[in-house]
Each structure stands twice: as structure tokens, then as C-alpha cells.
C-alpha positions in Angstrom: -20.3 62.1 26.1 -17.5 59.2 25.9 -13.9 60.4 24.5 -13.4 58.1 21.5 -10.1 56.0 21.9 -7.3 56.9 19.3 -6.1 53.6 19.7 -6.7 51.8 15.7 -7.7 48.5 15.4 -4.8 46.0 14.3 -5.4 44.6 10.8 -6.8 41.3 10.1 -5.0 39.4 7.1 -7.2 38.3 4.4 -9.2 35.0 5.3 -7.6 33.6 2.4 -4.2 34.0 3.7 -4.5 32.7 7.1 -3.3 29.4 7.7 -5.6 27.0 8.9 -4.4 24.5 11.4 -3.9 23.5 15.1 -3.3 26.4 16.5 -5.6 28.5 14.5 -8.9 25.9 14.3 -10.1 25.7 17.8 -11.6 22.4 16.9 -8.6 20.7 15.3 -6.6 18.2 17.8 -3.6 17.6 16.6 -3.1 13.6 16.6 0.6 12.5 17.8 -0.4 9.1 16.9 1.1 9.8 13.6 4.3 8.3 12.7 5.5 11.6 11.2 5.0 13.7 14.3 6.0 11.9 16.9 9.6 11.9 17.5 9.4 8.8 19.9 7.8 6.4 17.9 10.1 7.3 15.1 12.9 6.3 17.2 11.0 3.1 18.4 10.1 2.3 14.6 13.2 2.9 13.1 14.8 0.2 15.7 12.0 -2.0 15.2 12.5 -2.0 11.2 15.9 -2.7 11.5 15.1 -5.5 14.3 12.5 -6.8 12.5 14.6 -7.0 9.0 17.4 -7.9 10.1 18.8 -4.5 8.0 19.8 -1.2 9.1 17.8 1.8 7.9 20.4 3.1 5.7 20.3 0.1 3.4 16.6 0.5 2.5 16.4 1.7 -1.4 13.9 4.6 -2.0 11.7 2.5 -4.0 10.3 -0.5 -1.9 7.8 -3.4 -3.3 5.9 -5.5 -0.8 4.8 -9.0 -1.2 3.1 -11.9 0.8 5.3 -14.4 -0.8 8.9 -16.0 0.0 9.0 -17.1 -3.7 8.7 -13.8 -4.9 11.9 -12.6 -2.7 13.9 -15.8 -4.2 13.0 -14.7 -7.8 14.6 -11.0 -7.5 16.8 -11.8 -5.3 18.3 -14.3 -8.4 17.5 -11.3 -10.5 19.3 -8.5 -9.3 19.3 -8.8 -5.7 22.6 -7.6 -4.2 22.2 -8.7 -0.1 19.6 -10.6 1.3 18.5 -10.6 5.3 15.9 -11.9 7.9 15.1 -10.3 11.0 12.6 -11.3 13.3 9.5 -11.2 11.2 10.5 -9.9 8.0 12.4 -11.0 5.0 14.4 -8.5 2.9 16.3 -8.4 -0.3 18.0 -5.1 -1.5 19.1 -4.4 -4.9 21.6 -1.1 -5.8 21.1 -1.7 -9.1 17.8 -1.5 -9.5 17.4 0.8 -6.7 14.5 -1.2 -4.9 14.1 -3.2 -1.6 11.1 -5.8 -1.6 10.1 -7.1 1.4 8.3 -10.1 2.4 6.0 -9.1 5.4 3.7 -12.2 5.7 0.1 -12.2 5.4 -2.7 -10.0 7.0 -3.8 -6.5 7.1 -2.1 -6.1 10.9 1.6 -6.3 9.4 0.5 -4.7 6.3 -0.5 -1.4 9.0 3.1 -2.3 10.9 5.0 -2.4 7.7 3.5 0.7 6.3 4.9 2.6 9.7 7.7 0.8 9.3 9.2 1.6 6.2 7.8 5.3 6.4 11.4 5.7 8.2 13.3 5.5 5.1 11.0 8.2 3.2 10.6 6.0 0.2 9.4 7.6 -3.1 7.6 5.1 -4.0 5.9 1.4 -2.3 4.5 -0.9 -4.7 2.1 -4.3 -3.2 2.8 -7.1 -5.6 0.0 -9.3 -4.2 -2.3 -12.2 -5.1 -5.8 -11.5 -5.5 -9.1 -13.5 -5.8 -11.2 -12.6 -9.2 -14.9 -12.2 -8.0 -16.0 -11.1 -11.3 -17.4 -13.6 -14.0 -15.3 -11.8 -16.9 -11.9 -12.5 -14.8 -9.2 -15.1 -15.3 -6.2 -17.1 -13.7 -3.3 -14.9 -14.4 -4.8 -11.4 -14.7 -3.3 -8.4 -13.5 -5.6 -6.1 -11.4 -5.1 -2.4 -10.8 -6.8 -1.4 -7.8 -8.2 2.2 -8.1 -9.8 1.6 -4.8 -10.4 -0.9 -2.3 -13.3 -1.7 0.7 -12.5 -1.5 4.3 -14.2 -4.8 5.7 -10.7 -5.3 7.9 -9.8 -4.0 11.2 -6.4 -2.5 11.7 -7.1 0.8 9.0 -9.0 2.2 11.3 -6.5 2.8 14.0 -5.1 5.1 10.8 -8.3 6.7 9.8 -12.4 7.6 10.2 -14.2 4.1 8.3 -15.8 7.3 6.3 -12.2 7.8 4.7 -12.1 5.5 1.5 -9.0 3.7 0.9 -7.0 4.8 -2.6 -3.9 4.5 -3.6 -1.3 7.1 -4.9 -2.7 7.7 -8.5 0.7 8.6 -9.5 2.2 5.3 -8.7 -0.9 4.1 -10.4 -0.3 5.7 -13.3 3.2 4.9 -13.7 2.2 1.1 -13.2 -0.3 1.1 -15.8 2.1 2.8 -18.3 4.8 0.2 -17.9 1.8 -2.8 -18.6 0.9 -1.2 -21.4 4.8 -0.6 -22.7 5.0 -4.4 -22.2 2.3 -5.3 -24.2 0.0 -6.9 -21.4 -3.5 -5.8 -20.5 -5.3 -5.0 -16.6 -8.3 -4.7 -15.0 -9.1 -1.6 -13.0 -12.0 -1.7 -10.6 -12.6 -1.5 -6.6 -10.9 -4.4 -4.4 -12.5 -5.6 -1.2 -10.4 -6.6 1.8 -11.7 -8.5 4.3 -9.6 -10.1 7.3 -12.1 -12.7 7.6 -11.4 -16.1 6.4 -13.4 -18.6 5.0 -15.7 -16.4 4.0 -16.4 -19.0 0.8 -18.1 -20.5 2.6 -20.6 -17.6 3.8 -23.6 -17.2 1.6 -24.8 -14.1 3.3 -21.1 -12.7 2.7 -21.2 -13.7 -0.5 -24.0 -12.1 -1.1 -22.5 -9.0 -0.1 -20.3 -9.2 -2.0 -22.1 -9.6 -5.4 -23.8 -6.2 -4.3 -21.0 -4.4 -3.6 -19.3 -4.8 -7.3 -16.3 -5.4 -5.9 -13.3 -6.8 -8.8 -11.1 -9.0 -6.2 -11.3 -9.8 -2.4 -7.9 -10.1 -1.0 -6.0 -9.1 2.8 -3.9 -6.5 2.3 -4.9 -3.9 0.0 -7.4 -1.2 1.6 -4.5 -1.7 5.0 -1.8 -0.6 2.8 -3.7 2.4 1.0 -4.8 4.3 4.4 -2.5 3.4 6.7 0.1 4.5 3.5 -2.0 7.8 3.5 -2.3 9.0 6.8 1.4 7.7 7.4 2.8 10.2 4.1 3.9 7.2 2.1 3.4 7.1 -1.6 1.4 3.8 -2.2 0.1 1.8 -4.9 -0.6 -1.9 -5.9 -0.8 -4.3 -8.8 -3.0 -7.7 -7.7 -2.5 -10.7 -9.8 -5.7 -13.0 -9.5 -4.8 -16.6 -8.2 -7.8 -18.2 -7.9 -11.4 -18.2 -8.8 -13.6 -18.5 -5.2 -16.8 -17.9 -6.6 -16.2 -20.6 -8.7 -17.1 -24.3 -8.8 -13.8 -25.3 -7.9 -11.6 -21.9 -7.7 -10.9 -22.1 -4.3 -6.9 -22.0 -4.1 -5.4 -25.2 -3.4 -1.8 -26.1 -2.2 -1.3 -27.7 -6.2 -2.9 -24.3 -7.7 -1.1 -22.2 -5.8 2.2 -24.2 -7.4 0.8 -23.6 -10.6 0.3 -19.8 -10.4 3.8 -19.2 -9.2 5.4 -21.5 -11.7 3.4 -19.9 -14.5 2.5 -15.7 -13.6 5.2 -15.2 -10.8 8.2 -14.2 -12.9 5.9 -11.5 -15.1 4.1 -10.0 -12.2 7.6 -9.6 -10.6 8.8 -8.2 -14.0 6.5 -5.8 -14.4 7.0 -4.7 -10.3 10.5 -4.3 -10.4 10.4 -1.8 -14.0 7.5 0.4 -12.6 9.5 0.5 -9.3 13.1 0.9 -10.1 11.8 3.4 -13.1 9.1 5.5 -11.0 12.2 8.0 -9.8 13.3 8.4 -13.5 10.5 8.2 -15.4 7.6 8.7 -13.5 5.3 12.4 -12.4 6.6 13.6 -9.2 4.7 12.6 -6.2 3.9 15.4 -3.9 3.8 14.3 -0.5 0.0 16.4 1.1 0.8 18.2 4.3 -1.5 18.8 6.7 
């Protein structure tokens, strides 16, 4: 007959309780890819923003709006822009006052994923898109403001950031905040899914077109669904308000050089208007944005 050991069996903590992560999920790898955990690609990033923008770091405002468009820049910058710089890709115009940075970063959903990394240096509290947008459904208009409460994945560099199951959103905080300052103003939105696509001339693809009509989707634009993931898996409060500039689907709405004149000369100033409040007021006014950890 065995001799029982006196030895008692240490106590196990309540499921519950135990934290679940990368060193206690044998199946979790850890990705240093991300910006936020990888000391060396913060350093890189952090030189790169400031090479890029032609800014240090330190002058970066905590609220930052992002736009495709030099004109925009020019407009706040006249507004309540305090120094203006130009790196190597980048255009930048920071504003004390208002306590927002906008940034011009070009076109495409590549620098929209480089931007996003870029800018997570400065731990903004909030990053608003104030982008152009084409209206896909029948009901929309020329000068309409969009707020995108999700957007389609039909580009390439999101997912570097995250699995194509993972659906792009924005922060519905920022989102929130946005829609509260349109409605203070007196102006109405649309609220619907975006799709962004980094293939061009699509108007000219039936079978695309097609697509889209079946999907639902609001708008089609370059940016959007980049911003929202790479935002996301980077820890950086996101959100967007599109202003539709053309009409593809159309007879005619395909953006020309003269419509694109008209659009800034007649919805630019607004749109900006309504980016700057929501941004420079987010800190203030808005819910606090909890940043997920994981």
C-alpha cells in the first residue's frame, strides 16, 4: 500500500481571473510587426515622420485631420494655421490654437497605411479623414457629407494590418462627436458602408460595377477602409467624414479637372469647417476614447 504524499496541491485562481495573453495562450504569437510593440520601428517611424513632414514630433497637435488635397491645407492654414512645413512626401500645417495638425498625405491607400504608423508616434486623441468621396447611390448629391460607419476592403495594403475577415470601422466615438457637430450646425449626412478599392478606372468595368450595385455600398473612394484598420490594429483613434464629389454611376458624373474646381470652390470651406470644430472640440467636448489593449 502506497504512502499518500502530504504535499497539497497549489491553488489555481479562478478561470475568470487569469489573464489571457502570450504567455498564458499557447496558441497566441505575439506579432512585433505592430508599431506599438516594437521599439525599433518606433524609432525608425518617429524619424521618418519628421523626415517626411518636414516637422519634429513634438510639434504634432493631439488632434490630427488628414486630407488628399493641397487646397484644403491652404484653407486652414489661412484660417488658423500657425506654421506650415513640407518634408519629403508630406505637407503639414499646425495650428496651437485650435489644437489640430492636418496633414496632406497624397492619394492612395499605401500612404494612408504609412501615415496611420506614422502619426501613431505622437499618440493623437483623435484622427479625422476629411476626404472626397464618389456617391454610388441614386438618392445622393454633389456636396453631400457622408459618415462612413463602415467601409469594404477591395484594396491591398490593410491587410499587412489585419485578417480580410476583420471589417474595417471607424472609432464610433469620433463618429459620434462628428455627427453631433453636423447636426449643431444645421447640415444633414448620410451614414452607410463605403467601399475602397485601389483600382482605378473601374467606371469603366461593367462586371465591377456590377459588384458594386450588389454590395449596397454608399461611396467608393481610396482611402477609407486603409485608414480604419490600419488605425485599429496601430491603437489610433480614427474616424472620417467623406464629402461626395462626383457622380460615376452617372451619365456624366465622372470627375473632371472643371468639376473638381467647382466642388472645392463651392463645399471645401464647410467640409473644412465642420473638420476643424469636431476636431479641435473632440478633447473638450467629446466621450473619452478608450484606447483597447490587447
Amino acid at each position: 500500500m502506497t504512502k499518500k504524499s502530504s504535499k497539497k496541491s497549489p491553488k489555481r485562481a479562478p478561470l475568470q481571473n487569469q489573464p489571457i495573453g502570450a504567455q498564458t495562450n499557447p496558441f497566441m504569437i505575439p506579432n512585433t510587426n505592430r508599431i506599438y510593440a516594437n521599439k525599433a520601428k518606433q524609432k525608425i517611424a518617429t524619424d521618418m515622420l519628421e523626415r517626411y513632414s518636414g516637422s519634429p514630433a513634438s510639434k504634432f497637435q493631439k488632434q490630427i485631420i488628414l486630407t488628399n488635397f493641397e487646397y484644403y491645407l491652404e484653407r486652414f492654414n489661412n484660417i488658423c494655421g500657425d506654421e506650415r512645413t513640407k518634408g519629403s512626401a508630406v505637407s503639414v500645417v499646425h495650428s496651437k490654437r485650435a489644437g489640430v495638425s492636418i496633414i496632406d498625405f497624397s492619394i492612395g491607400s499605401p500612404m494612408a497605411a504609412l501615415i496611420i504608423e506614422l502619426v501613431s508616434m505622437v499618440n493623437p486623441t483623435a484622427v479625422i479623414l476629411l476626404g472626397m468621396c464618389g456617391g454610388l447611390h441614386r438618392s445622393l448629391k454633389v456636396g453631400d457629407f457622408i459618415l462612413p460607419t463602415a467601409a469594404i476592403r477591395d484594396e491591398g495594403a490593410s491587410q499587412h494590418f489585419m485578417p480580410a475577415q476583420v471589417p474595417a470601422l471607424p472609432t464610433f466615438k469620433i463618429q459620434k462627436f462628428i455627427s453631433q457637430i453636423i447636426v449643431e450646425a444645421g447640415l444633414d449626412y448620410r451614414t452607410g458602408v463605403v467601399h475602397t478599392t485601389d483600382y482605378r478606372f473601374w467606371e469603366f468595368d461593367d462586371r465591377f460595377k456590377a459588384d458594386l450595385y450588389e454590395e449596397r455600398a454608399l461611396a467608393i473612394d481610396m482611402e477609407t477602409a486603409t485608414l480604419f484598420v490600419a488605425g485599429f490594429a496601430s491603437k489610433v483613434p480614427i474616424g472620417a467624414l467623406l464629402l461626395v464629389s462626383d457622380l460615376p454611376l452617372k451619365r456624366g458624373g465622372i470627375k473632371t479637372k472643371k468639376s473638381a474646381k467647382a466642388v472645392f470652390r463651392k463645399y471645401t470651406d464647410l467640409h473644412l469647417e465642420v473638420g476643424i470644430r469636431s476636431a479641435s472640440q473632440i478633447a473638450e467636448r467629446g466621450e473619452h476614447i478608450r484606447h483597447y489593449k490587447w
